[in-house]
Every structure is written in structure tokens, then in C-alpha cells.
BANUSE-678348 format. One line per 10 residues: number of its first residue (from 1); their letters; for each residue x, y negated, z of C-alpha. Coordinates in nm, 2 decimals, always signed. Layout:
! residues N
NUM> a> X Y Z | ...
! end
This chain:
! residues 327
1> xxxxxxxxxx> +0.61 +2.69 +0.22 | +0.67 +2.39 +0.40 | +0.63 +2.11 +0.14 | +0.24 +2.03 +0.16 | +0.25 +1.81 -0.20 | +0.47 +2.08 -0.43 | +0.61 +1.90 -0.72 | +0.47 +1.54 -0.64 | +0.84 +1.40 -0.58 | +0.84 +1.34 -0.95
11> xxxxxxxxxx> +0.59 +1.07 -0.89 | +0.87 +0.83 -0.72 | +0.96 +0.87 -1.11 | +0.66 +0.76 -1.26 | +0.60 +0.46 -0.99 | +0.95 +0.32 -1.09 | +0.89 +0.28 -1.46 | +0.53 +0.16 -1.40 | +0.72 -0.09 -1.18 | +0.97 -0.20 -1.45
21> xxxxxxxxxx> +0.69 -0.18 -1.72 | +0.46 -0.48 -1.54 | +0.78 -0.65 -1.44 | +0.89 -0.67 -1.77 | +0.54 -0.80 -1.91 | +0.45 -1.01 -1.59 | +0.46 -1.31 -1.85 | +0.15 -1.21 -1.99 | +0.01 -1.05 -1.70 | -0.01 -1.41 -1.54
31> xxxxxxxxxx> -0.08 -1.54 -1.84 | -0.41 -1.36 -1.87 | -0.50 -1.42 -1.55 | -0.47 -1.74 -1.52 | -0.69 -1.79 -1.86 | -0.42 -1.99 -2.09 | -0.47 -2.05 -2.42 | -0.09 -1.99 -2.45 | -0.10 -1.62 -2.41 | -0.20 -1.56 -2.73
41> xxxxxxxxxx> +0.19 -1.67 -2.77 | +0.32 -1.52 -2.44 | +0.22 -1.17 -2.53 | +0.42 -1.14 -2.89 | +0.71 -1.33 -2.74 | +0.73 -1.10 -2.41 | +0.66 -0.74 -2.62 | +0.94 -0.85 -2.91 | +1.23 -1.00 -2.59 | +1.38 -0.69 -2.52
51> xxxxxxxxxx> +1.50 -0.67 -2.91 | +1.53 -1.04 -2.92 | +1.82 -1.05 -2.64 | +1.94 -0.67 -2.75 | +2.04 -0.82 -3.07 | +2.17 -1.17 -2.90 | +2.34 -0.96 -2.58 | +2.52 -0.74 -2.92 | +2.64 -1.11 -3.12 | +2.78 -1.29 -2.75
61> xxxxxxxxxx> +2.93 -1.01 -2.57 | +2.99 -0.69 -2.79 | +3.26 -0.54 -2.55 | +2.96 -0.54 -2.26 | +2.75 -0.30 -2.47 | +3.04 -0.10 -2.58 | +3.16 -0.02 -2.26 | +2.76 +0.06 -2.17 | +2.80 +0.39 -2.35 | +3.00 +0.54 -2.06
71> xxxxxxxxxx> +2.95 +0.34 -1.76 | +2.66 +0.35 -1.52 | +2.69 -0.01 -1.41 | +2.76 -0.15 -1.72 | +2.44 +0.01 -1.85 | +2.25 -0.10 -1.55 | +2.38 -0.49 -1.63 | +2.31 -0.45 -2.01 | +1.92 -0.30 -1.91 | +1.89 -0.59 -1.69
81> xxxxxxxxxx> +2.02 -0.82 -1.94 | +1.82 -0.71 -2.25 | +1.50 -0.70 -2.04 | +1.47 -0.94 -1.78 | +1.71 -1.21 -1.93 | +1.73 -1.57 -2.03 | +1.45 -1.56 -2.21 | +1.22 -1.33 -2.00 | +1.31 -1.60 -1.71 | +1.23 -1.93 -1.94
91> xxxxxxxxxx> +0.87 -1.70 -2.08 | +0.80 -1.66 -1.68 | +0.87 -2.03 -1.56 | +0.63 -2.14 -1.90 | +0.34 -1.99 -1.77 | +0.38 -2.10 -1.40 | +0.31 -2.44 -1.55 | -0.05 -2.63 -1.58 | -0.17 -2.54 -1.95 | -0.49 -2.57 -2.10
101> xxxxxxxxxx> -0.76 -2.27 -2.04 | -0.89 -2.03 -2.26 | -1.26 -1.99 -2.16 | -1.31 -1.65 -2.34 | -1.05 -1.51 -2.15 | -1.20 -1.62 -1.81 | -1.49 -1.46 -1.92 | -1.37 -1.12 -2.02 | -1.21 -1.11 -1.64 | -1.54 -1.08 -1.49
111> xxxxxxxxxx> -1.64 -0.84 -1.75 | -1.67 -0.39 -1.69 | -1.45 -0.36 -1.94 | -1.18 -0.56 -1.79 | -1.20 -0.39 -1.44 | -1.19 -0.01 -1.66 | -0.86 -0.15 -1.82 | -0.71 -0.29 -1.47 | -0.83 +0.04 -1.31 | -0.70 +0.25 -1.56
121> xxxxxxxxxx> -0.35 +0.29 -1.40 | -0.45 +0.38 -1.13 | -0.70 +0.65 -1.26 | -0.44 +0.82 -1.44 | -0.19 +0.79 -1.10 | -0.51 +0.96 -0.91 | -0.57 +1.19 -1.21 | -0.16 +1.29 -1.21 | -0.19 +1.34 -0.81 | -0.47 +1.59 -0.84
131> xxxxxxxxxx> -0.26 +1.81 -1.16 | +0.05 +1.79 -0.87 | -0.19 +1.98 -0.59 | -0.35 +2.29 -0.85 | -0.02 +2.51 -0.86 | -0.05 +2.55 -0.50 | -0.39 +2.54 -0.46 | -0.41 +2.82 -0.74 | -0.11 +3.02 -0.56 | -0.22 +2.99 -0.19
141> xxxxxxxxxx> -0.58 +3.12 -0.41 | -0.41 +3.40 -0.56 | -0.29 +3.49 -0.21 | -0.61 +3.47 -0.03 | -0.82 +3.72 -0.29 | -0.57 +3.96 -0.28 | -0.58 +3.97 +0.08 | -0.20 +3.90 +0.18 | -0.27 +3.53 +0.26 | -0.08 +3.45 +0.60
151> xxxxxxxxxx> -0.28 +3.18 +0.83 | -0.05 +2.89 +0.64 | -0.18 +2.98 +0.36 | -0.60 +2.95 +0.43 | -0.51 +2.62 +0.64 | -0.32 +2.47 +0.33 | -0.57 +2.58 +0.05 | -0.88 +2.41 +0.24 | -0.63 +2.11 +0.35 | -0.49 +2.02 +0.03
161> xxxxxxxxxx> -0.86 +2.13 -0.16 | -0.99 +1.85 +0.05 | -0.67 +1.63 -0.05 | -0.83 +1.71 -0.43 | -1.15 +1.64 -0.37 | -1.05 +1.25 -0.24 | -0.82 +1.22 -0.59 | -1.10 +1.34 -0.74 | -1.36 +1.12 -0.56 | -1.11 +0.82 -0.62
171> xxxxxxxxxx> -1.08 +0.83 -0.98 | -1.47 +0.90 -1.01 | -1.55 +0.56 -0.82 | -1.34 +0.39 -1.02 | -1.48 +0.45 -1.36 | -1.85 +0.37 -1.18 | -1.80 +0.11 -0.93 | -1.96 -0.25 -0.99 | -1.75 -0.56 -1.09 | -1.61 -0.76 -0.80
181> xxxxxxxxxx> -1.82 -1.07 -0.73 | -1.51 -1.24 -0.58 | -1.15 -1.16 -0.57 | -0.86 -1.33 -0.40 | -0.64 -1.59 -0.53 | -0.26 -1.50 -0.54 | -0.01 -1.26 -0.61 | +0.10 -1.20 -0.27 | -0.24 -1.02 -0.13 | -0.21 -0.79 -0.49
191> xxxxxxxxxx> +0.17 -0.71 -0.42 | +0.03 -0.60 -0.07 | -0.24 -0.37 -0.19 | +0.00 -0.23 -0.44 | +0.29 -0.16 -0.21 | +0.02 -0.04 +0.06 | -0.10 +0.23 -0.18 | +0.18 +0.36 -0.33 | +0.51 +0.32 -0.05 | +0.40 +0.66 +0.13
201> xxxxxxxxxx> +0.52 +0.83 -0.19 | +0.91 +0.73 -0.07 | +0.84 +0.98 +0.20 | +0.79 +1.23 -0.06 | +1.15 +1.22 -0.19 | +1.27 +1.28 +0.18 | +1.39 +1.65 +0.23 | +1.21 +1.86 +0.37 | +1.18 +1.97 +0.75 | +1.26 +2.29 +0.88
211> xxxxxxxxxx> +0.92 +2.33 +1.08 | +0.78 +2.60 +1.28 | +0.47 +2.77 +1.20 | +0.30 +2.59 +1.47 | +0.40 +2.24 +1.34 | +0.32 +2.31 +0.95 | -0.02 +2.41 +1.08 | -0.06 +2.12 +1.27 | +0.04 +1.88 +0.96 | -0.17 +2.07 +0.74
221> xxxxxxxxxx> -0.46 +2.04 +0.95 | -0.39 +1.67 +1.03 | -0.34 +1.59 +0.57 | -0.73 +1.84 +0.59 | -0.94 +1.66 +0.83 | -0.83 +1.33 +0.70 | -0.83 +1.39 +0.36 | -1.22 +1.55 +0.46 | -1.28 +1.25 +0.64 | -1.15 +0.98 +0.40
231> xxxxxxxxxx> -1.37 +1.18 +0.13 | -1.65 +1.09 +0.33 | -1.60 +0.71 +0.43 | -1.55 +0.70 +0.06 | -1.88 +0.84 -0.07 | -2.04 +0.58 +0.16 | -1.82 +0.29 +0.04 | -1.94 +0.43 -0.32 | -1.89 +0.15 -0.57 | -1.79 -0.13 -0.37
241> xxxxxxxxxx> -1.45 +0.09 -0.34 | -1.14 -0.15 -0.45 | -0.75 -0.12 -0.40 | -0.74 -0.49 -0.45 | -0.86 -0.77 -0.20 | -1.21 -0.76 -0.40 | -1.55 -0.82 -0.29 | -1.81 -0.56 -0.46 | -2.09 -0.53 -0.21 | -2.10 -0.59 +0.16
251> xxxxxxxxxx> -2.11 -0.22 +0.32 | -2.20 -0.21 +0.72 | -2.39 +0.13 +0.77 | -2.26 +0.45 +0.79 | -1.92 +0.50 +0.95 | -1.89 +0.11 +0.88 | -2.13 +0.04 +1.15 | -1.86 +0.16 +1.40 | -1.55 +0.01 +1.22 | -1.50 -0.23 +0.95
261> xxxxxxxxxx> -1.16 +0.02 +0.80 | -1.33 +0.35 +0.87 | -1.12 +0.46 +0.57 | -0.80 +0.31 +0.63 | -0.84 +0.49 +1.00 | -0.89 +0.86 +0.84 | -0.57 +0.79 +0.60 | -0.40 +0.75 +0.90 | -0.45 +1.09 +1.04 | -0.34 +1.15 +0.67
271> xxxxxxxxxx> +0.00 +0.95 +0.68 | +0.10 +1.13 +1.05 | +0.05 +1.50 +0.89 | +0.25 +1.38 +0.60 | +0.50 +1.23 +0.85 | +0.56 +1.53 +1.01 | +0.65 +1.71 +0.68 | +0.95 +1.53 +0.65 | +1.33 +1.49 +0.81 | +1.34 +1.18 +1.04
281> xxxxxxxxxx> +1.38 +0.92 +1.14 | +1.29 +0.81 +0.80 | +0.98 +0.98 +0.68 | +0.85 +0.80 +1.05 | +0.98 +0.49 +0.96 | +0.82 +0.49 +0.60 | +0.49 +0.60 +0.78 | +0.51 +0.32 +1.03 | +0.55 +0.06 +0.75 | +0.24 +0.25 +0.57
291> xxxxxxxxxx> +0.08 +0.17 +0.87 | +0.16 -0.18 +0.91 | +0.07 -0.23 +0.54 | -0.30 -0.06 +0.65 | -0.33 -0.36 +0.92 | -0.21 -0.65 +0.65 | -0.46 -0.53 +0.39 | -0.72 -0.53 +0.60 | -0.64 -0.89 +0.66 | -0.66 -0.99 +0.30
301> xxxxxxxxxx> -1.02 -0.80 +0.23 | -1.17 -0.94 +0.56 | -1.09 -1.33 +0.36 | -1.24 -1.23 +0.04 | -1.50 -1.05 +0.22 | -1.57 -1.37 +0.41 | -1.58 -1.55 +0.14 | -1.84 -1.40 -0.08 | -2.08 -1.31 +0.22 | -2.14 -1.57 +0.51
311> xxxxxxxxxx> -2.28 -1.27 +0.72 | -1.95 -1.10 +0.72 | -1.82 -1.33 +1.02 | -2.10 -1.18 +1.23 | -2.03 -0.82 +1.16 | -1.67 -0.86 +1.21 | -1.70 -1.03 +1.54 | -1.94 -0.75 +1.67 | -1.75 -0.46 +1.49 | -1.40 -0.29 +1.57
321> xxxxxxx> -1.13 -0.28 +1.29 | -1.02 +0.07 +1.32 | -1.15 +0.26 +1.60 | -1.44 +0.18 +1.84 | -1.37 +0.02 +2.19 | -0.99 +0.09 +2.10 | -0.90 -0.12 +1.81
! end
């Protein structure tokens, strides 16, 4: 009854191996980016490496793989070996140097199709998020027309229904929103975005606290009114809406006349009845660094922001970040 986000601890699964997967092809991820007529080499050479130094990990140290079959850190060295080796290390250092550009391929980077394929992990992340909250929403339904439902039960099927309607609301926006006019230079602001998004779903792995009915009421009303409220800053962000340090269009009405992160303030509300789920202190300290990840975001959209529209200095320097006359 407790556990507000039944069967989403699998996802810790499905981050890890998305993790490994763009680690693995980060070559040609930068490669791309960076527009260079040698990633029509890169690619081939990163997708055929992990056979490539299988076979040559097999010929140089066949005892290594043998003793793989049976022994968890010997696999663990042979996985790392096979797939982030020699030659994954000389394929990444190759494409951190100067090379000519490819102007088609700087091109299709500012093209719709481009953002669907960069948005399309994340769609199907939002998509597998919403799948995780029907069983309970279906049960807690079940419950309510047969008229046993306790109290936990009608708060939890309106929180997490609103908790659907924002995956939902996400993974629409990102099939319609516009192309970014401007996006920030770097890996670091992206690694930020990425690890701001997706580190709340450590907490999820956390077991589960032993709460009283007063307290899972309380978390589940805290995950409802800011899932309710994040659905709502999101309609009005509409298609300027990015995970990435991206400027779309320049939004300042709305709940954005009163803070420049009106939706980063709602997921807050969001992260603290999520916190609350979970044994401490480390589903707190996994929130706090959620939080802290909110405040360096906002650092990172507020440059590119800056940069692609001169008025933005004057709305940030009359605006709060968060929360009116607080913050």
C-alpha cells in the first residue's frame, strides 16, 4: 500500500543499460555533434569494437575469458575490456581532435527530425513511466467502484492519475514542440540535465518505509498537487518545453510572470512526497541532491536563454527563480 510508484524500481534497470549503451557509442555521439566528416568512419568502427577486441581479448589473454564463465569480477573486467577498451579509448581521443566538417550534418541538427530522434529516449522513458502507474491506478479503480476503497486508496488514484497525466503531457510536448533556436555548447550542461532528470529514480530502489496512514496520505497528496501543478506550468511552457539547456521560445506570462522555474518549483513538492516514501537518511539525501541539481539547471537554461533573447536579462532581474519574494 505504501509504495506510491508500484513496479517502477525496474526502471534503475533500464537507466543503467541506456547509460552503458551511449557510453559505449559516445564516439559517434560526439562525432555527430560536432559535424565531422569522419563519422561516417567512427560509427562502423564504434558498432563493430565490441567484436573487434572480443576476438583480440580471446587471442592475448584466453585464461581471462575462461575464468569469466564463473566469476563475477572476471566477467565484469572482460565486459569492460571488450567494450570500453584500447580501441573504444583511441576511437574517443580521435574525435576530440580538430577535423574537417561535414556541412550536411550541421544541417540535419537543426532539423524536426533530428530533435524527434534525440527526443525519442526520452519519449519512450516517459511512455514506460506512465505503463508503471496503470496497475495501481486500475486496482485502487477497482476498489473505488466497488465501494471498499479505504481514504488511501481515493487520495492515490487522483495523486498518481495526475502523476499520468504529466507523463502523458511530457511525451505529447515532445513529439510537438518547436526546434531549439539555440542550445548550449558542452557536455557538462547535458550531463547536468540528464543526471537532474533521471537521479530521483535511485530513491526508487530504496526500501520502503513503514509509514502511518497519516504520513502516506500526506506523501500522496504532496506527489498529487505537484504532479497537478507541474501539469499545469507545463501546458503553459507548451512547446518551448526542453530537458536540455535549449532555447525554443521565450515564455514570461502565466505562472512565469511570478517565477522564471515555476515548474522546477511544483516538482519539488513532487520530490518531498516521494522522499517521504522511502527509508532514510538516503531517500533525503538523494532528494536533496535532486534539489541541488533543480538550482544548477536552472543556471545553465538562464545562459542559453540569455543568449538567444537580449530581453531575458530584464525579466530575470525583475522575476524570482522559484518562489515569489522568497527565492
Amino acid at each position: 500500500m505504501n509504495h506510491l510508484f508500484t513496479g517502477q524500481t525496474r526502471g534503475i534497470t533500464l537507466l543503467l543499460v541506456a547509460a552503458a549503451l551511449f557510453l559505449y557509442l559516445l564516439p559517434s555521439v560526439l562525432s555527430f555533434m560536432r559535424g565531422q566528416k569522419r563519422f561516417r568512419i567512427v560509427l562502423p568502427l564504434n558498432i563493430a569494437l565490441t567484436l573487434v577486441q572480443s576476438v583480440i581479448l580471446q587471442l592475448l589473454m584466453p585464461g581471462l575469458v575462461a575464468a569469466s564463465q564463473g566469476d563475477a569480477g572476471s566477467t565484469v573486467l572482460v565486459g569492460l575490456l571488450a567494450n570500453f577498451g584500447p580501441g573504444w579509448l583511441a576511437l574517443l581521443w580521435w574525435v576530440s581532435q580538430p577535423g574537417e566538417s561535414d556541412s550536411r550534418l550541421l544541417k540535419a541538427q537543426n532539423t524536426k527530425a533530428y530533435d524527434m530522434i534525440v527526443a525519442l529516449p526520452l519519449i519512450l522513458w516517459f511512455v514506460y513511466g506512465a505503463l508503471q502507474l496503470r496497475p495501481t491506478l486500475v486496482s485502487d479503480f477497482a476498489l473505488m467502484q466497488s465501494g471498499s476503497a479505504a481514504l488511501l486508496n481515493w487520495i492515490r488514484f487522483f495523486s498518481l492519475s495526475a502523476a499520468m497525466a504529466f507523463n502523458l503531457l511530457l511525451i505529447y510536448l515532445l513529439v510537438v514542440r518547436d526546434k531549439p533556436v539555440r542550445r548550449l555548447a558542452g557536455l557538462l550542461p547535458r550531463l547536468c540535465a540528464l543526471i537532474g532528470t533521471f537521479l530521483g529514480v535511485g530513491m526508487l530502489q530504496l526500501p520502503v518505509a513503514h509509514l502511518d496512514l497519516c504520513a502516506q496520505i500526506v506523501s500522496a497528496v504532496l506527489v498529487g498537487v505537484g504532479s497537478a501543478g507541474s501539469c499545469m506550468v507545463l501546458w503553459r511552457l507548451g512547446k518551448s518545453f526542453s530537458i536540455m539547456p535549449e532555447a525554443r521560445t521565450l515564455v514570461t506570462s502565466g505562472p512565469y510572470a511570478y517565477a522564471r522555474h515555476p515548474l522546477y518549483a511544483v516538482e519539488m513538492i513532487t520530490i518531498l512526497g516521494t522522499v517521504v516514501q522511502f527509508v532514510q537518511p538516503w531517500a533525503g539525501i538523494i532528494g536533496f541532491a535532486v534539489l541541488i541539481m533543480l538550482v544548477v539547471r536552472t543556471m545553465f537554461e538562464e545562459r542559453v536563454l540569455a543568449e538567444a533573447y537580449p530581453e531575458y536579462a530584464t525579466y530575470r532581474a525583475k522575476t524570482a527563480r522559484f518562489i515569489p519574494g522568497v527565492i
